[in-house]
C-alpha positions in Angstrom: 0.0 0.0 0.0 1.5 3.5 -0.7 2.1 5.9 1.7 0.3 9.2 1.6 0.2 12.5 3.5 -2.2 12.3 6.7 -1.7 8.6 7.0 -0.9 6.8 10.1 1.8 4.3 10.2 4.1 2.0 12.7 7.6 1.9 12.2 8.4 -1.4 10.8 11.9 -2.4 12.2 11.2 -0.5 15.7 8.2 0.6 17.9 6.4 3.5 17.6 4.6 5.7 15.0 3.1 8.4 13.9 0.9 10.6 11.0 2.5 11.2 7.9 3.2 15.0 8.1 5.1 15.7 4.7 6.9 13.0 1.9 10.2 13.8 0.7 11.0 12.0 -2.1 11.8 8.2 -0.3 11.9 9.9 2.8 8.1 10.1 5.3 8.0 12.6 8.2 5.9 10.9 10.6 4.8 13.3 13.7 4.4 11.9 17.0 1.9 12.5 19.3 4.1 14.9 21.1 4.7 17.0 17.7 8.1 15.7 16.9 8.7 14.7 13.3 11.2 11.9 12.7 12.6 11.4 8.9 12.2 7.6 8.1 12.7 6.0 4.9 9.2 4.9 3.1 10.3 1.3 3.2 10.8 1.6 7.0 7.1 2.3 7.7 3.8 0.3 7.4 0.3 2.2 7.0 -2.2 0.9 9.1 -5.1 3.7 9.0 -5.6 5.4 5.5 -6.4 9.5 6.0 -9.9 9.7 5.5 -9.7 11.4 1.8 -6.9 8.8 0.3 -9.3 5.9 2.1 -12.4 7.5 0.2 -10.3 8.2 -3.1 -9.0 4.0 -3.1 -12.6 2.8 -2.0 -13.9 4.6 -5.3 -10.8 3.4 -6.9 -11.8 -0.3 -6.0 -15.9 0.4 -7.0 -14.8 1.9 -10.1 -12.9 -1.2 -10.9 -15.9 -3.8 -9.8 -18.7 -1.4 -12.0 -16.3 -1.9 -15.1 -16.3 -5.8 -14.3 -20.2 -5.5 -14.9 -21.1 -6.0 -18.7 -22.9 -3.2 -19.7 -24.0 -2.0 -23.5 -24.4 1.5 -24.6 -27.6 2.2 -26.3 -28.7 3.9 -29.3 -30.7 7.5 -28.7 -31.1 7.1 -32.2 -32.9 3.4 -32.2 -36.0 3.1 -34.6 -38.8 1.3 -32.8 -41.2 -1.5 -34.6 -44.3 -1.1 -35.4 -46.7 -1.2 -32.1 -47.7 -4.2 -31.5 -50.4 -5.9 -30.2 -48.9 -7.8 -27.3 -46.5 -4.4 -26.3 -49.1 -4.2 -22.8 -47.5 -7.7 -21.8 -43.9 -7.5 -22.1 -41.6 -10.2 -20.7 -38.1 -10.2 -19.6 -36.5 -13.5 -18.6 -32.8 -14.8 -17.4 -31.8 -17.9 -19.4 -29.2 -20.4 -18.4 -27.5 -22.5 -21.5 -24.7 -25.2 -21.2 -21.5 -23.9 -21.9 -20.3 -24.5 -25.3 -16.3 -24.8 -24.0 -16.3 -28.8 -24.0 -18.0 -30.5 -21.1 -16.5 -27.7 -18.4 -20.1 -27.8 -16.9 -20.4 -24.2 -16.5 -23.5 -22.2 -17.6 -24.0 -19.2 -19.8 -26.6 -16.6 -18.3 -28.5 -14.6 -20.8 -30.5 -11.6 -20.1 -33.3 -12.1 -22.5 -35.6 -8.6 -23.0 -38.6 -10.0 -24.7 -40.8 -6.7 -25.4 -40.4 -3.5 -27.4 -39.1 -1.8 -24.7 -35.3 -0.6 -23.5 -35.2 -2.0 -20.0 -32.6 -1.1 -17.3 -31.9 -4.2 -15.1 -29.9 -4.8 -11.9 -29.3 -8.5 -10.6 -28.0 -8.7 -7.1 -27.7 -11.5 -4.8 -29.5 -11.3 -1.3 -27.4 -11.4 1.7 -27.4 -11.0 4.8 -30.6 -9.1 6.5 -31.7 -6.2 3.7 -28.1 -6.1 2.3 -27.6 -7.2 -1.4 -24.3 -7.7 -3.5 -24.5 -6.4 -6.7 -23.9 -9.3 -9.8 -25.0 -7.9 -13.3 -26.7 -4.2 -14.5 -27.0 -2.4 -17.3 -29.5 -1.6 -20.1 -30.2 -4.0 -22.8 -32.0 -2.9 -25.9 -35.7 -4.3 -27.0 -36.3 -7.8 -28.4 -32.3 -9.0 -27.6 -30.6 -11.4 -25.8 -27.5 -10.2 -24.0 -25.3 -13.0 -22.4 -23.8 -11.4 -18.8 -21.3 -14.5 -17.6 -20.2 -17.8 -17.3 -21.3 -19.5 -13.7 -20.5 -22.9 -12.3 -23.4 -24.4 -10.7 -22.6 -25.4 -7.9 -21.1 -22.0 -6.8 -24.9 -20.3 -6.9 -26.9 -23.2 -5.8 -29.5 -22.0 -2.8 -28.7 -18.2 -3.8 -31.6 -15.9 -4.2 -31.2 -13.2 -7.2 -33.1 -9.9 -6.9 -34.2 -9.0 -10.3 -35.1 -5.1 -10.7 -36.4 -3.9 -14.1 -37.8 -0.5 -15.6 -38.7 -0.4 -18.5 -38.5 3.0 -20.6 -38.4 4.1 -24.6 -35.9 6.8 -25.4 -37.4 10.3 -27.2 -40.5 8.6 -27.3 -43.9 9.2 -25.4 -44.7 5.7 -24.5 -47.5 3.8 -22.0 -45.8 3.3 -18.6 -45.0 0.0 -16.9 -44.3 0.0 -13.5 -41.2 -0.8 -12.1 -40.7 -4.7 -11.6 -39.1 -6.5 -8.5 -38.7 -10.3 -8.8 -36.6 -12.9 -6.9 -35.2 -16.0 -8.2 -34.5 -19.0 -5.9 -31.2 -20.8 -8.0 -31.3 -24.3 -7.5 -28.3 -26.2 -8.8 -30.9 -29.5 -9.2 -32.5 -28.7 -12.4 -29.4 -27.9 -14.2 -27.9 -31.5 -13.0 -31.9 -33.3 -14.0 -33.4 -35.3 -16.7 -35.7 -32.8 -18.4 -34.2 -29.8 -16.9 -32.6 -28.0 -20.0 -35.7 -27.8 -22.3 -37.2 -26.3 -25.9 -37.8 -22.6 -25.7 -38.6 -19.9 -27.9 -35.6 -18.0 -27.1 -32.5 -20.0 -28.6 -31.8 -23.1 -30.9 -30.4 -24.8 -27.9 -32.0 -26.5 -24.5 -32.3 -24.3 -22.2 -33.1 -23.5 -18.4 -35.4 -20.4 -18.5 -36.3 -18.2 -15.1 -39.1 -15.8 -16.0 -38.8 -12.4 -15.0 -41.9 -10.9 -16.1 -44.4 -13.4 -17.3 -47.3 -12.7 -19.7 -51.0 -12.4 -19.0 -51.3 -16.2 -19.5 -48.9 -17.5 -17.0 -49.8 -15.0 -14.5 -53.3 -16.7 -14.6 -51.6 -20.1 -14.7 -49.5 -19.5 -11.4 -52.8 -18.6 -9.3 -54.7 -21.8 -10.4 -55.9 -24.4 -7.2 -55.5 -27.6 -8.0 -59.4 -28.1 -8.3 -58.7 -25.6 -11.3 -56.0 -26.9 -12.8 -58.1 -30.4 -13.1 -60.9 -28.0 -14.5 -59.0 -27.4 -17.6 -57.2 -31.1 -18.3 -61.0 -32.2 -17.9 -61.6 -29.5 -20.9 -58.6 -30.1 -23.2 -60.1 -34.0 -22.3 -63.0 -33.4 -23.6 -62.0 -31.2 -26.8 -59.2 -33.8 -28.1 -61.1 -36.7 -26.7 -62.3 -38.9 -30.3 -65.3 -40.1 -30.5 -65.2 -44.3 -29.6 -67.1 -46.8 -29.2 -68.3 -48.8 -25.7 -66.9 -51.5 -27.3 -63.4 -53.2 -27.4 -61.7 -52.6 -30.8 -58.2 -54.8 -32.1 -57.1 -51.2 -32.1 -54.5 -50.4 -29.2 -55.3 -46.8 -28.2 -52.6 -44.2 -27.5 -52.0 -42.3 -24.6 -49.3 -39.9 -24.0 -49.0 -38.4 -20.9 -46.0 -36.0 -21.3 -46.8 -33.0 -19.5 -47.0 -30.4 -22.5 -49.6 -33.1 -24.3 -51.6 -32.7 -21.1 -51.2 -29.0 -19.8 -51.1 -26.5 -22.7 -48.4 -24.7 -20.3 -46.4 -25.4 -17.1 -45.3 -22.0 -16.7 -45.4 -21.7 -12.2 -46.0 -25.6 -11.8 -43.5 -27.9 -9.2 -42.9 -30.8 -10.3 -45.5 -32.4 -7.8 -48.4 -30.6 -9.7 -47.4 -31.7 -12.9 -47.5 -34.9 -11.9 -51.0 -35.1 -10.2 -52.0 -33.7 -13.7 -50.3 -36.5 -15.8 -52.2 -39.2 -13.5 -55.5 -37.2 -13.1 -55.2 -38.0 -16.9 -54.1 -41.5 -16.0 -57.5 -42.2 -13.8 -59.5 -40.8 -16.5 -58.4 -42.8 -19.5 -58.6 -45.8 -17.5 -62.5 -44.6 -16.2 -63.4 -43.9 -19.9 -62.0 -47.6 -21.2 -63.7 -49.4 -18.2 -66.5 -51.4 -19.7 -64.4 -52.2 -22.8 -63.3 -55.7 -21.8 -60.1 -56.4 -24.1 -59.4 -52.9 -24.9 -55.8 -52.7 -24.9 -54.4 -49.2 -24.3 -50.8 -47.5 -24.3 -50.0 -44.6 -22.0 -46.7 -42.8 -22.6 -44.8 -41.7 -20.0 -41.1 -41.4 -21.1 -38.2 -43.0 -19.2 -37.2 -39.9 -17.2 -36.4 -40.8 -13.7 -39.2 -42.7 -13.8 -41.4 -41.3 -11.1 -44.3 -41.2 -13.5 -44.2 -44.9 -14.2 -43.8 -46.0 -11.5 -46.6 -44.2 -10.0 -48.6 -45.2 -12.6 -48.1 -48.8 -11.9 -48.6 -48.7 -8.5 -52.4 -46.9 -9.0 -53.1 -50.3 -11.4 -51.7 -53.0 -8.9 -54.1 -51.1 -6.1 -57.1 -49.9 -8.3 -57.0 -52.1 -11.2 -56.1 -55.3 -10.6 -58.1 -57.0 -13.0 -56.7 -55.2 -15.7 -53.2 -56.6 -17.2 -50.3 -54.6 -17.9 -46.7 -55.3 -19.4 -43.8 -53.2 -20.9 -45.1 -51.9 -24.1 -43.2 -52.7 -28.1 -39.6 -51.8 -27.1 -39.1 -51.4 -30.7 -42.1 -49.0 -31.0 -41.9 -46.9 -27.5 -38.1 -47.9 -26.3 -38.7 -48.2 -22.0 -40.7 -45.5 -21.9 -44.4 -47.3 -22.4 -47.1 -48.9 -20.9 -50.0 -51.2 -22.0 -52.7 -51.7 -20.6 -55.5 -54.6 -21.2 -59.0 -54.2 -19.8 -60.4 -56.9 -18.6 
C-alpha cells in the first residue's frame, strides 16, 4: 500500500509511530503525538489507518474497478422502434441459463433475455445477509435481444436468491408506462444436473433453463390456479381432443401420452408435484373412460425420465386395477418409456 500525507503508520523495524506529516522524495516525516517529526525512509514504515480522503479516493478506486467488471452496452438514442404491437401491454423479460459451449466444463451461460419493445434497465444482485444485497449484473439491454452477462459454475450459486429489478422505458419517445418490476429467483443447482431440466424454448436453438422475470398475462393466470382448477382445464382439453369411440373393445391399441406439455397447454409456475397429479389425473380418467371395454388394450406414454411417472402409474393399477393386465409396451415401438394396458 502507498504511503500518503495524513496517513498513520508503525515503524516497521522498531516501535512506535506516527501521522504522515510531509513525503520527501523516499523519505516520510511521521509526527508523534508529542509534535516531533522523525525522517524515516518509506520502506521503514507500514500504513495501518488510511487518512480519511486517500481511504475515500481508493474505496472509489476499487468500485470503479468492480462497476467496469459488470457488462454493460451502450444504447442507441437514435434506435427506430417496430411497429406497435399488439402484445406491447405484456412484455416479458426473462434470465436464461445455456450449457456452456467450451467442451463439457459444466459451467452455464446466463442470458438476459428482453422480450418486449421496450429498453429495460436491469440490476441482478444477490441477497445477503438481512436487507443487504451484493451487486452481480446491471446495465441496459435494448428491445427484443438477448444479452449474455457471464459464465457460472453451478454449484457456486446453488440455494442463492437473485433480486431481479427492471424499468422499463423508450428513449425520445412518449410511450405507456410500466411499473417498475421486483422479482426474486431462488437458483437451485438441481434442475441444471436433471433429466428434463434444460428444455425447448422460444428463445435459442439450444436446450435451455429459463427463469421468467416478467411473465405474460397467461402465465400469471396459470401461477394462481388451485388444484381443483387446474383439473378443471385437463378435464376440458379431455373433452375437446377426446375422439369419439365406441363402448366397445376394438383390435385397435389406443394411444395415450401423458408428457406433461400433451396434457397442460403450459407449465409456466408448476412444481414438479403438480405436474404430476395432472399426468395421473389424466391416468385415472383414460382408465375410467376404457372401463367397460373388456379387451381394450391401451398405451399410455410416460417417457423414461427418472421414472417417477411410471412407477406411479403402476402402482395406482396393482391397487385400483387389478383385473386389468399390464406389461412393458413394443420396445421397438416406445423404447422403455411405455405402458400397455388390457381391460379386462
Amino acid at each position: 500500500m502507498s504511503v500518503s500525507k495524513g496517513d498513520r503508520v508503525v515503524f516497521l523495524n522498531e516501535s512506535g509511530g506516527g501521522i504522515v506529516s510531509r513525503i520527501e522524495g523516499r523519505i516520510v516525516f511521521v509526527e508523534d503525538e508529542d509534535g516531533f517529526e522523525m525522517p524515516v525512509s518509506m520502506s521503514e514504515v507500514v500504513v495501518v489507518e488510511q487518512h480519511a480522503a486517500q481511504k475515500a479516493e481508493a474505496e472509489e478506486r476499487r468500485a470503479e474497478e468492480r462497476r467496469s467488471e459488470v457488462p454493460e452496452i451502450e444504447t442507441d438514442t437514435d434506435y427506430k422502434y417496430e411497429e406497435e404491437q399488439a402484445d406491447d401491454a405484456n412484455p416479458r423479460f426473462a434470465l436464461a441459463f445455456l450449457k456452456s459451449d467450451k467442451g463439457n466444463s459444466g459451467y452455464l451461460d446466463l442470458y438476459a433475455v428482453n422480450d418486449s419493445n421496450n429498453f429495460v434497465f436491469f440490476s441482478i444482485t444477490e441477497l445477503a445477509d438481512g436487507n443487504n444485497v451484493r451487486m452481480l449484473h446491471y446495465g441496459t439491454i435494448e428491445p427484443n435481444t438477448k444479452l449474455m452477462l457471464d459464465r457460472y459454475n453451478p454449484q457456486r450459486i446453488d440455494n442463492q436468491s437473485w433480486q431481479c429489478q427492471l424499468i422499463l422505458f423508450r428513449k425520445n419517445k412518449v410511450f405507456a408506462s410500466y411499473p417498475p418490476v421486483c422479482n426474486v429467483l431462488k437458483i437451485k443447482a438441481s434442475k441444471f444436473f436433471r433429466d428434463g431440466g434444460f428444455t425447448d424454448n422460444e428463445y435459442f436453438d439450444e436446450k435451455a433453463v429459463v427463469c421468467q422475470v416478467i411473465k405474460d398475462e397467461f402465465q400469471s393466470k396459470i401461477e394462481t390456479l388451485s388444484a381443483h382448477d387446474m383439473h378443471a382445464i385437463v378435464r376440458q382439453k379431455e373433452h375437446v381432443e377426446k375422439p369419439k369411440k365406441s363402448k366397445r373393445a376394438t383390435n385397435e391399441i389406443v394411444e395415450i401420452d401423458l408428457h406433461i406439455d400433451e396434457v397442460l397447454d403450459s407449465t409456466a409456475g408448476l412444481t414438479n408435484g403438480e405436474m404430476l397429479e395432472a399426468q395421473i389425473h389424466r391416468f385415472r380418467s383414460v382408465m375410467e373412460d376404457y372401463a367397460t371395454c373388456h379387451g381394450q388394450r391401451i398405451v399410455f406414454i410416460h417417457g423414461v425420465g427418472n421414472g417417477t411417472l411410471k412407477a406411479e402409474v403402476r402402482k395406482i393399477l396393482d391397487r385400483e386395477y387389478r383385473k386389468c393386465n399390464y406389461q412393458d409396451a413394443s420396445f421397438k415401438e416406445y423404447g422403455y418409456g411405455a405402458t400397455m394396458v388390457t381391460i379386462v
